[in-house]
Structures are given as structure tokens and as C-alpha cells.
C-alpha angles and dihedrals in degrees: 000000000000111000111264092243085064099046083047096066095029083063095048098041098120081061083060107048084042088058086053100050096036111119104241086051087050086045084053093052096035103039094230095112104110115241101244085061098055086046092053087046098045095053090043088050086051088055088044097050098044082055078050094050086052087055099054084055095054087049105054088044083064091052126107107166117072084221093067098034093056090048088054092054088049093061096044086063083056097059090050098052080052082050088055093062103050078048090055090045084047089062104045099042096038097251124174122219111186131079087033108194106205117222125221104268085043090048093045090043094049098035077058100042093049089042096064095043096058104039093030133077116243080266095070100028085061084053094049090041110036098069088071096054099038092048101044095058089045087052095047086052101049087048094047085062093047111033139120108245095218099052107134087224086066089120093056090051090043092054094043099043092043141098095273110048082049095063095051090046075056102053094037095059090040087058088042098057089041093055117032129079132224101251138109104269090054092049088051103046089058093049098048090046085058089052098052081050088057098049093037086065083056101052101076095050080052094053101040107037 
């Protein structure tokens, strides 16, 4: 029988290929996304990642075996790395980070994602978190065939596409697969959370026109 992490995103697959062909993905590959757009993402994914980086740790207080608790601190220094490059756009675009006001589809994703973190076993919050990790390096890897050489967001596909994420797209799904169970609630907070992915890509084309 095929791991659970695998039949989850089997079943939310069409999340997935929506992400890919969303306009602002396919403004990313092509290096047509207007700058003010990618700003107003970078700093909501900041905001998003630091509500990720609280759930790792609700995670790891929920913990009682030393495996699962070192391949959560892996992933968290994965999140950081991811940290690092919105840091590096900051300072280029002249970003600020502080201060962060979250925008509807950021404040829905992380009030869920913290939610489940906090209420739910380590089961449940894989289910809630994994989506992220999984689609963004599918989605790195689709762009990385199709895109313009030239596009100025070459670094983000690069990060997502690459080794590394790889390897925590890995982890998270392994833990994924050794802690949830097969039940519904499992099954629907994966599919909500790839739902949230999906809107959150809409969010900065809203807020911007």
C-alpha cells in the first residue's frame, strides 16, 4: 500500500497543478510578476514562516522520542535557510520586515496552521505542515523545466527545485507517514492546508491590482 504521505498528495493533486498554473507561479518562471507583487509576497511569506517555525515547536514539545525530535530540528534549519532568502530579497528590494501586517489569505493559512499545532497531535500538525514543503519543491521543479532564463526570480526557483529542499520535502513526509493516522481528519487537514497554499498565491495580485 502506497505511504499516506503519498495518497495525500495523490488525492490533492489538482491543488497542486492549480499552484503551477496560477498566474502569479507562471510570473515567477516567466519573469513577467511585477515587482510590487513579489515585495508584498516576500514580506507575507516572512510572517508565514515565522507562524511555521511556532509549529515546529509545538510540535517538538509534543515529542517523546529523541528520533522525531532531531528530524524536527532538522527541518526547522530548513526554515531558516528559507528565512535567509526573503532576507536576501529584503535587502535588495527594499523590503521591510518588521512590522509584518498579515493579509487575509496569510492570516486564514497561519491561524490554521497554528490552530492545528496547538490543539492537534504531531500526526495532524505533518498533515497541516507538509503541504508547504512538498508543493513548493514540485513546484521548483516544474518551473526549473519551463522557465525563462533570464527571469529575475531565478534564485527562488533555484532554492525550491534544488537538493535540499528535496531532502526536507523528504523528512517531513517521513514523519508524516510514522505519526498520522488514516483518518478523516488527517485526509482534510491536508486538503485545507492545500487550499490555504493555493489562496495565499492569490493574495499578493489582490492587494496589489
Amino acid at each position: 500500500m502506497p505511504r499516506i504521505s503519498e495518497r495525500l498528495w495523490n488525492e490533492n493533486i489538482e491543488y497542486a497543478e492549480k499552484c503551477l498554473s496560477h498566474p502569479f507561479v507562471r510570473g515567477i518562471a516567466d519573469g513577467t510578476l511585477k515587482e510590487r507583487h513579489f515585495k508584498t509576497y516576500i514580506a507575507q511569506d516572512v510572517f508565514y514562516l515565522q507562524a511555521f517555525l511556532r509549529s515546529y515547536a509545538f510540535a517538538m514539545s509534543k515529542s517523546d522520542e529523541i528520533g522525531v525530535t532531531k528530524e524536527l530540528h532538522a527541518l526547522i534549519g530548513g526554515i531558516l535557510e528559507e528565512i535567509k532568502l526573503h532576507e536576501s530579497y529584503s535587502s535588495k528590494l527594499g523590503i521591510s520586515l518588521t512590522g509584518i501586517k498579515p493579509i487575509k489569505e496569510c492570516s486564514a493559512y497561519t491561524t490554521f496552521l497554528l490552530d492545528k499545532a496547538a490543539n492537534s497531535g504531531i500526526g495532524e500538525t505533518m498533515a497541516a505542515m507538509a503541504p508547504c514543503v512538498v508543493l513548493y519543491h514540485f513546484l521548483g521543479r516544474e518551473l526549473e523545466k519551463i522557465k525563462n532564463p533570464s527571469t529575475q526570480y531565478n534564485e527562488w526557483i533555484m532554492t525550491y527545485s534544488g537538493n535540499e529542499m528535496a531532502r526536507l520535502a523528504e523528512k517531513i513526509q517521513l514523519l508524516l507517514d510514522k505519526n498520522a493516522p488514516d483518518t478523516q481528519e488527517v485526509h482534510d487537514t491536508y486538503k485545507n492546508a492545500m487550499r490555504h497554499e493555493l489562496d495565499f498565491f492569490s493574495g499578493p495580485l489582490r492587494e496589489n491590482g
